[in-house]
MARTI-995404 format. One record per residue (C-alpha): residue number from 1; residue in three letters; x, y, z. Coordinates in Angstrom, 1 decimal, decimal comma. Layout:
% MARTI-995404
<rec pos="NUM" code="ALA" x="X" y="Y" z="Z"/>
...
This chain:
% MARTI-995404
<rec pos="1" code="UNK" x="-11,4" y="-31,2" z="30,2"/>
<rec pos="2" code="UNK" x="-9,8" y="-27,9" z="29,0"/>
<rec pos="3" code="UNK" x="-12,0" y="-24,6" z="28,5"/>
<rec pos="4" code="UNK" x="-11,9" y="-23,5" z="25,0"/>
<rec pos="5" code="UNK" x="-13,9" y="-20,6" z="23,5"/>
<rec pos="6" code="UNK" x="-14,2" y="-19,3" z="20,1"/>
<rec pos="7" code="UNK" x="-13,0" y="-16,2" z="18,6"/>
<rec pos="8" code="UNK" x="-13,4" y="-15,2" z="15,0"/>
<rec pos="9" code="UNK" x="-14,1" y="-18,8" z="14,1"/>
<rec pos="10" code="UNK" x="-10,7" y="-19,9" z="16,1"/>
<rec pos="11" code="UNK" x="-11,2" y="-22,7" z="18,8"/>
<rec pos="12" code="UNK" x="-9,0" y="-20,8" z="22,1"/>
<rec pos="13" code="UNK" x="-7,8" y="-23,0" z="25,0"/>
<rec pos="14" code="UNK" x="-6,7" y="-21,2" z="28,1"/>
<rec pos="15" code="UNK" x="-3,4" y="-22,8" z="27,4"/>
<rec pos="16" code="UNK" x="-2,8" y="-20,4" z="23,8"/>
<rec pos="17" code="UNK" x="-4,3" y="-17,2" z="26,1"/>
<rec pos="18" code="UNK" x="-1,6" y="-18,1" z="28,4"/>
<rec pos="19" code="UNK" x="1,0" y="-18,4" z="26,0"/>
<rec pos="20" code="UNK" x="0,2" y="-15,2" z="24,5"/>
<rec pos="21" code="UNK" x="0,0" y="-13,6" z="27,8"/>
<rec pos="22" code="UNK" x="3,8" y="-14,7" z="28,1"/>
<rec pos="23" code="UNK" x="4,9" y="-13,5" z="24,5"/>
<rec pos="24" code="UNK" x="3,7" y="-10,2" z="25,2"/>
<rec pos="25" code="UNK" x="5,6" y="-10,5" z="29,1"/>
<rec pos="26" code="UNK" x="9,0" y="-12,0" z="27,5"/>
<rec pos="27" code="UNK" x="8,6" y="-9,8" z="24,4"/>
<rec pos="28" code="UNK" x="8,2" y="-5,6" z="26,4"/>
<rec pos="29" code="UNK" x="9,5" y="-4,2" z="23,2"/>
<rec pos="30" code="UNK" x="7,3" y="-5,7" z="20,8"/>
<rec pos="31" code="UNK" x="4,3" y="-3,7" z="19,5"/>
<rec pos="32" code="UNK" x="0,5" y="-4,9" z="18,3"/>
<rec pos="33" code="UNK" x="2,1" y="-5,3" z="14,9"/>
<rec pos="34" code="UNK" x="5,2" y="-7,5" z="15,7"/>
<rec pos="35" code="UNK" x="3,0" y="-9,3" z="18,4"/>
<rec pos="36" code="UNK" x="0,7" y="-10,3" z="15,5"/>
<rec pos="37" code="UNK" x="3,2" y="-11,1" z="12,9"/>
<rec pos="38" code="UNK" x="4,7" y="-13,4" z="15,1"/>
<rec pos="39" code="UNK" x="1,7" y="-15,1" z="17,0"/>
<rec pos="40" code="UNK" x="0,5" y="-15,8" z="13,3"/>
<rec pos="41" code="UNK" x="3,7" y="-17,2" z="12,4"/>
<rec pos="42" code="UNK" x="4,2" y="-19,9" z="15,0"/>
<rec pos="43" code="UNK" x="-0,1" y="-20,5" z="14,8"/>
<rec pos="44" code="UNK" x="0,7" y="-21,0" z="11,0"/>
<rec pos="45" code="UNK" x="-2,7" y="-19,0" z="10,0"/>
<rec pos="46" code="UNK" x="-3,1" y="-19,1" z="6,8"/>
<rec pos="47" code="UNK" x="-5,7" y="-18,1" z="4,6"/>
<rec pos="48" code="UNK" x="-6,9" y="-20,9" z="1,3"/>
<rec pos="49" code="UNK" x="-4,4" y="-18,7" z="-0,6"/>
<rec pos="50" code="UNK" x="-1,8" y="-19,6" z="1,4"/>
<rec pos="51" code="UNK" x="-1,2" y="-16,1" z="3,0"/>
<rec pos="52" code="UNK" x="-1,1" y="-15,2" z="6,1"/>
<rec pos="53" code="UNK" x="-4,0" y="-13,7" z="7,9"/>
<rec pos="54" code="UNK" x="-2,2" y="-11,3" z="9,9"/>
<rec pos="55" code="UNK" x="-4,8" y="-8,5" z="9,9"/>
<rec pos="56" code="UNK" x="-7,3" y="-11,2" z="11,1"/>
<rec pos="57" code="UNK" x="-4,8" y="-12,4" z="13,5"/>
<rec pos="58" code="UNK" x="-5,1" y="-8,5" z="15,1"/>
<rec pos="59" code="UNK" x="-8,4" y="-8,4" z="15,6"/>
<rec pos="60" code="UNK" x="-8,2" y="-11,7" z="17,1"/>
<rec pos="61" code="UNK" x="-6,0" y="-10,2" z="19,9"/>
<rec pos="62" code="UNK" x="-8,4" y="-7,0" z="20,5"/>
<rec pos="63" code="UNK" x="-11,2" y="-9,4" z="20,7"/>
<rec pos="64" code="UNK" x="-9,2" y="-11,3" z="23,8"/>
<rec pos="65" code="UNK" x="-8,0" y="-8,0" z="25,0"/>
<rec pos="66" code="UNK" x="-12,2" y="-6,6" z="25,0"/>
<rec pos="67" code="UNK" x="-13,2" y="-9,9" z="26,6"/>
<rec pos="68" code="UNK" x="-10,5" y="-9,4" z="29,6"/>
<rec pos="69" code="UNK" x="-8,3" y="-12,3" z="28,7"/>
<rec pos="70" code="UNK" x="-5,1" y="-10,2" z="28,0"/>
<rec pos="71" code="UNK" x="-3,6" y="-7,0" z="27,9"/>
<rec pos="72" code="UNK" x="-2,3" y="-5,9" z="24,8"/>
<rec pos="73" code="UNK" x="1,3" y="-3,6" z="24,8"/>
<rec pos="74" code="UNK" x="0,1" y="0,3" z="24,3"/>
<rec pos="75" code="UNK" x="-0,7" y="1,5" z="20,8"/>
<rec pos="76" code="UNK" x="2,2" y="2,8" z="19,0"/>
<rec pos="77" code="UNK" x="0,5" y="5,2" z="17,1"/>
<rec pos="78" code="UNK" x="-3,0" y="7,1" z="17,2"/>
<rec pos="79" code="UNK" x="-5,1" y="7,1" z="13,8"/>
<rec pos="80" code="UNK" x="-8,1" y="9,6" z="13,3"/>
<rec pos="81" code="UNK" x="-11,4" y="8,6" z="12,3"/>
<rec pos="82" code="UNK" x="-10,8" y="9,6" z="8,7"/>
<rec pos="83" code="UNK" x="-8,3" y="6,8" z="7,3"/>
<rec pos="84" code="UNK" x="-5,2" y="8,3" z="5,6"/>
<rec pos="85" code="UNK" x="-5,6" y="8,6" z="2,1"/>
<rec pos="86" code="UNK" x="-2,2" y="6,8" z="0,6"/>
<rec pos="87" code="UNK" x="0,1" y="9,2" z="-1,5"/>
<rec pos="88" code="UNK" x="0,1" y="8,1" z="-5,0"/>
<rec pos="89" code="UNK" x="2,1" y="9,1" z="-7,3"/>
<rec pos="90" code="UNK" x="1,1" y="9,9" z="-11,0"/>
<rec pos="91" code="UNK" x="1,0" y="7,4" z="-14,1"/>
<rec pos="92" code="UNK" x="0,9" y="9,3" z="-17,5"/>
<rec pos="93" code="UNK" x="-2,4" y="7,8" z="-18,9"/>
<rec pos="94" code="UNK" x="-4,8" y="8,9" z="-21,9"/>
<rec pos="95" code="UNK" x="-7,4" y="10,7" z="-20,6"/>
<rec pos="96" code="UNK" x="-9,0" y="12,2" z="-23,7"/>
<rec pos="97" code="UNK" x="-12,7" y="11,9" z="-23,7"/>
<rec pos="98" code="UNK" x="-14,5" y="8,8" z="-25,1"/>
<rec pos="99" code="UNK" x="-17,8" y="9,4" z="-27,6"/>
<rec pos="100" code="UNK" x="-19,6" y="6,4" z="-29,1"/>
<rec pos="101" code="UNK" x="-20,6" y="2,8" z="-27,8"/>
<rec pos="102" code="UNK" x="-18,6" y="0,3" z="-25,8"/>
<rec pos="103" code="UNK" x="-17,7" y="-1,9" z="-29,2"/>
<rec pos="104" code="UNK" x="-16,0" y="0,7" z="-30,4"/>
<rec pos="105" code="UNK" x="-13,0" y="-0,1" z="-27,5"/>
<rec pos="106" code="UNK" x="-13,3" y="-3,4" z="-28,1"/>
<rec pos="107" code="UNK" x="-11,9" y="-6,2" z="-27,7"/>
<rec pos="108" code="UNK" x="-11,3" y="-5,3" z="-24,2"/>
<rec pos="109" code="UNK" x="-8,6" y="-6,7" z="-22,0"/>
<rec pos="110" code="UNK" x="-9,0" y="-7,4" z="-18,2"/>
<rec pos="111" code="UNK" x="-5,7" y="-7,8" z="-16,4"/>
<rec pos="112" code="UNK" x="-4,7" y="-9,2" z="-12,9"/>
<rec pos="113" code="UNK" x="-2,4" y="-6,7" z="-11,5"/>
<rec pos="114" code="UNK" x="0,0" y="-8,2" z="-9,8"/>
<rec pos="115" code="UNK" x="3,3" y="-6,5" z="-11,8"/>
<rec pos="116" code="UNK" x="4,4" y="-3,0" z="-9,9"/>
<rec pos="117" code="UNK" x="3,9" y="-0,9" z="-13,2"/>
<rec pos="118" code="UNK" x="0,6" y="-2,3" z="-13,0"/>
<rec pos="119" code="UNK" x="-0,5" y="-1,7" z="-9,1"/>
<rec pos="120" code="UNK" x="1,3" y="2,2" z="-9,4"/>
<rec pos="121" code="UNK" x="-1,3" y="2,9" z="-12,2"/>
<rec pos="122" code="UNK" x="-4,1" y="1,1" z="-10,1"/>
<rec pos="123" code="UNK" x="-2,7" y="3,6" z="-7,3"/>
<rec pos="124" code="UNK" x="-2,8" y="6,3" z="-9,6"/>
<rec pos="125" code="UNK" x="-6,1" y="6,1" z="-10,7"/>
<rec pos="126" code="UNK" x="-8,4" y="5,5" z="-8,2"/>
<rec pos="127" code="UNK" x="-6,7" y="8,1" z="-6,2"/>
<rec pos="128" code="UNK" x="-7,3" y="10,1" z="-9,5"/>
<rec pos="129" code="UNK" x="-10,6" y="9,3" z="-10,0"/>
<rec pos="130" code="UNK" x="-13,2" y="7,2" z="-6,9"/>
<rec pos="131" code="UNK" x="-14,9" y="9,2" z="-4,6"/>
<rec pos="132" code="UNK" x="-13,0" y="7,5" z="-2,0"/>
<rec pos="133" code="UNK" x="-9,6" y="7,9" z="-3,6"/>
<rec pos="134" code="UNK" x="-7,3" y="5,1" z="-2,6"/>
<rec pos="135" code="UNK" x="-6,2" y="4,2" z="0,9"/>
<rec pos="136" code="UNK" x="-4,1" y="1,1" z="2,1"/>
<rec pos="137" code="UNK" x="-5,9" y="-2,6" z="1,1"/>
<rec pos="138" code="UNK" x="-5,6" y="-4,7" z="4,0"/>
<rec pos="139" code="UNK" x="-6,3" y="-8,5" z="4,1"/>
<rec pos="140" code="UNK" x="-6,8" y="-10,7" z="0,8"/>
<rec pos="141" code="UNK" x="-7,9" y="-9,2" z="-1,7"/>
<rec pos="142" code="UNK" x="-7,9" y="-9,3" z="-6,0"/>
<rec pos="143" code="UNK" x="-7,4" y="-6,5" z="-8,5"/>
<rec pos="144" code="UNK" x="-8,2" y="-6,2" z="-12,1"/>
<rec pos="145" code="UNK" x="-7,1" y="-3,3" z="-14,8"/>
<rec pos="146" code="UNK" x="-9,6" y="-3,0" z="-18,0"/>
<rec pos="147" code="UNK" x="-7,9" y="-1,7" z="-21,0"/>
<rec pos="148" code="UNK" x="-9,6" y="-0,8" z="-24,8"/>
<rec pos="149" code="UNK" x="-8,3" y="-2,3" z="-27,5"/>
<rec pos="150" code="UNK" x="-5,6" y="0,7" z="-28,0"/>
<rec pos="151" code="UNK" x="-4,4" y="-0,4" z="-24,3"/>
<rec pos="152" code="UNK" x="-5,7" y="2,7" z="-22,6"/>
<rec pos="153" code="UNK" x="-7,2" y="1,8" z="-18,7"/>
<rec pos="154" code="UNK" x="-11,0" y="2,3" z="-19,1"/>
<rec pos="155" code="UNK" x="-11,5" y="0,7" z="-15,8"/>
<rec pos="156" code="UNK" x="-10,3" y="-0,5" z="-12,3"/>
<rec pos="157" code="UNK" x="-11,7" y="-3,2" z="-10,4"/>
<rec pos="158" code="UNK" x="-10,7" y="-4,4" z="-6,4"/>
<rec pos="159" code="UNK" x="-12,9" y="-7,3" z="-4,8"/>
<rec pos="160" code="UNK" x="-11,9" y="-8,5" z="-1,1"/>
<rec pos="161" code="UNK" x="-12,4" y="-10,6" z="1,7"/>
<rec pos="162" code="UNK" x="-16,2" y="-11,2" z="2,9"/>
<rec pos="163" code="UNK" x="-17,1" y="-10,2" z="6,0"/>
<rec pos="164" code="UNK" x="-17,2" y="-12,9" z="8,6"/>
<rec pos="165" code="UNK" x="-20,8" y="-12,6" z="10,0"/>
<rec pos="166" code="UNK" x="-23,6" y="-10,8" z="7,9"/>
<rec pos="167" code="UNK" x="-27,2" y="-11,6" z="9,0"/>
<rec pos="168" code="UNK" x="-28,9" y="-10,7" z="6,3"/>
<rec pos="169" code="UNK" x="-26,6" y="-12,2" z="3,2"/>
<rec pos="170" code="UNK" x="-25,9" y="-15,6" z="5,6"/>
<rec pos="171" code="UNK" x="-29,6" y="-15,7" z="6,1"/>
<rec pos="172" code="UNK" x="-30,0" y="-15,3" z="2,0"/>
<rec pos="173" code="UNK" x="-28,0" y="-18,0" z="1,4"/>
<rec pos="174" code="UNK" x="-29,7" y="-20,1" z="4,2"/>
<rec pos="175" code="UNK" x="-26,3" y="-20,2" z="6,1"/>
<rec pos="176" code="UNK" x="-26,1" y="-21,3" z="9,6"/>
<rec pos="177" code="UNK" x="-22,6" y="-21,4" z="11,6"/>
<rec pos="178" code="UNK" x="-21,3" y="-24,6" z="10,1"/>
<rec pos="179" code="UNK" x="-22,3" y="-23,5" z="6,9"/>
<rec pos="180" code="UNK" x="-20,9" y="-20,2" z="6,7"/>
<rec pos="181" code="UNK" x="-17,4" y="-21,6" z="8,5"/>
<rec pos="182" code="UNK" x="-16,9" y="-23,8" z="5,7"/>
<rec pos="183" code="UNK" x="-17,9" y="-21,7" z="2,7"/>
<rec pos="184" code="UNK" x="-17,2" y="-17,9" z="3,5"/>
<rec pos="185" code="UNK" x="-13,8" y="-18,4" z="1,5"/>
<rec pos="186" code="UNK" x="-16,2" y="-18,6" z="-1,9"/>
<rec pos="187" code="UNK" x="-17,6" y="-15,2" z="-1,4"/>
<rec pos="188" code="UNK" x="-15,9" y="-11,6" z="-2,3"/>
<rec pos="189" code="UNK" x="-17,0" y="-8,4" z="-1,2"/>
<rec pos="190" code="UNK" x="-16,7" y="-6,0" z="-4,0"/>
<rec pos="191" code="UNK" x="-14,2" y="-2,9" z="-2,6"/>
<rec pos="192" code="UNK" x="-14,1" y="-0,3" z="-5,3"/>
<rec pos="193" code="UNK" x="-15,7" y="-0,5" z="-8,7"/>
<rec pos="194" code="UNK" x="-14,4" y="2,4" z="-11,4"/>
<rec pos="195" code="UNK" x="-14,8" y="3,2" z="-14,8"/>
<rec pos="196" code="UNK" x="-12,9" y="6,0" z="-15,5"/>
<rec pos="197" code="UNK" x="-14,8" y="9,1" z="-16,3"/>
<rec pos="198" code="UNK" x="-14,0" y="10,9" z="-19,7"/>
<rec pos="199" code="UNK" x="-11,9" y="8,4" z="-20,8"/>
C-alpha cells in the first residue's frame, strides 16, 4: 500500500511529491508563483466558493519543501518583514465631521463591494484611515461599504478566511480534526473593522 501523509488537510501520496518534483525539473523557468498556479490548476483546488486556493496551494509547497520532500526553484524576490503597504489612490469622499446619534444617518446601507468604483474607495479609505492602512488581501475573503442615508461611507468592513488550526477557538467549539476539516469553511476571521473617524 502507498505512503500518504497529510499537509494542510491534503492527503499526499509519494506519487503527487514525485510529480511535483518533475514539474519543477521539466519546468527551470517557472517560479513559486507559476509553480503554484499551475499545480493548483491541474489538482483542481478549489475553495466552497469555487475559487481557487492558490495562496493555500503555496504554503502547501513550503510545507513539503521544510519537511525535505522537494526543493522549491529560488525566490524571485526578497520581502521585508514589514509588508508593503499598497498605493492607493484617492476617492473624493465627504469627510465633514458627524455630531448627533446614529439615527440621524439612518437608514444605513451596507454594500458588497464587488464593482471597481467600489473596491478603489475601499482602497482609499482604509489606507486613509486604519492604523494598519491597506496592504494586498490574499486568499477568500468578503468586503462591505456602509453608507448614511445621504450615501456618504461611514464605514468599511473586510472579514477573511479562518485560520486552519487554532487551539483555543477549535477547543471552544469542542472541535476535534474531523470536526474542524468539515466545518472550518462556516467560520470568518474578521480582517479590518473601520468606522471612519470624523465622518
Amino acid at each position: 500500500m502507498e505512503k500518504t501523509i497529510i499537509i494542510q488537510g491534503r492527503e499526499v501520496s509519494s506519487k503527487d511529491i514525485e510529480f511535483i518534483r518533475e514539474m519543477i525539473k521539466v519546468n527551470p523557468s517557472w517560479g513559486r508563483t507559476r509553480l503554484s498556479k499551475e499545480l493548483v490548476l491541474l489538482w483542481n483546488w478549489r475553495a466552497v466558493n469555487g475559487q481557487l486556493k492558490d495562496m493555500a496551494c503555496r504554503t502547501f509547497l513550503l510545507k513539503l519543501e521544510r519537511r525535505g520532500y522537494l526543493t522549491l526553484p529560488p525566490r524571485r524576490y526578497s520581502y521585508g518583514k514589514t509588508p508593503r503597504k499598497a498605493s492607493c489612490p484617492y476617492v473624493p469622499h465627504k469627510t465633514t465631521p458627524i455630531a448627533g446619534e446614529l439615527n440621524y444617518l439612518t437608514p444605513l446601507k451596507i454594500e458588497v463591494v464587488k464593482e471597481k468604483y467600489l473596491l478603489k474607495l475601499f482602497k482609499c479609505l482604509l489606507s486613509s484611515y486604519h492604523y494598519l492602512g491597506f496592504s494586498r488581501i490574499v486568499g477568500e475573503n468578503m468586503k462591505y461599504l456602509v453608507f448614511d442615508e445621504k450615501d456618504n461611507p461611514v464605514a468599511c468592513l473586510l472579514f477573511g478566511s479562518a485560520a486552519w488550526k487554532t487551539l483555543p477557538r477549535d477547543s471552544f467549539i469542542g472541535w476535534d480534526e474531523a470536526r474542524r476539516k468539515a466545518n472550518l469553511h462556516l467560520l470568518t476571521n474578521n480582517m479590518r473593522f473601520l468606522i471612519l473617524p470624523s465622518r
